[in-house]
C-alpha positions, -999 to 999 in steps of 0.1 A, spaced: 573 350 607 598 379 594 622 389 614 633 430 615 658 446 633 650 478 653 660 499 623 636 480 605 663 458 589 653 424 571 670 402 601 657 364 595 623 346 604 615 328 630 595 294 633 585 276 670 552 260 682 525 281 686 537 310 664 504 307 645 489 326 679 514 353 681 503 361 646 469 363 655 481 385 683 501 410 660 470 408 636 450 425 665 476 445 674 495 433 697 531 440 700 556 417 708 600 420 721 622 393 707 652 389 726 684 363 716 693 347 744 721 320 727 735 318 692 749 284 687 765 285 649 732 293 630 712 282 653 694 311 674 674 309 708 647 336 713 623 346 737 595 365 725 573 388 752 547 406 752 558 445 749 
């Protein structure tokens, strides 16, 4: 899943269980926030919610 910045900025990707479904999700239009919550070298944390 690609990653963009607000700008619309290439930022990353991200990969965690059940990403599959929130593609389905954006596929029907859903929109979702992802927020970093702890960077740990290049390691990211990230909630993703529902907008």
């Amino acid at each position: 899943m690609a990653v963009k910045t607000i700008a619309g900025i290439a930022a990353g990707s991200l990969t965690f269980n059940g990403y599959l479904s929130i593609i389905k999700c954006i596929d029907s239009g859903a929109v979702f926030v992802a927020t970093i919550t702890n960077i740990s070298g290049g390691v990211y944390q990230v909630t993703v919610d529902p907008q």
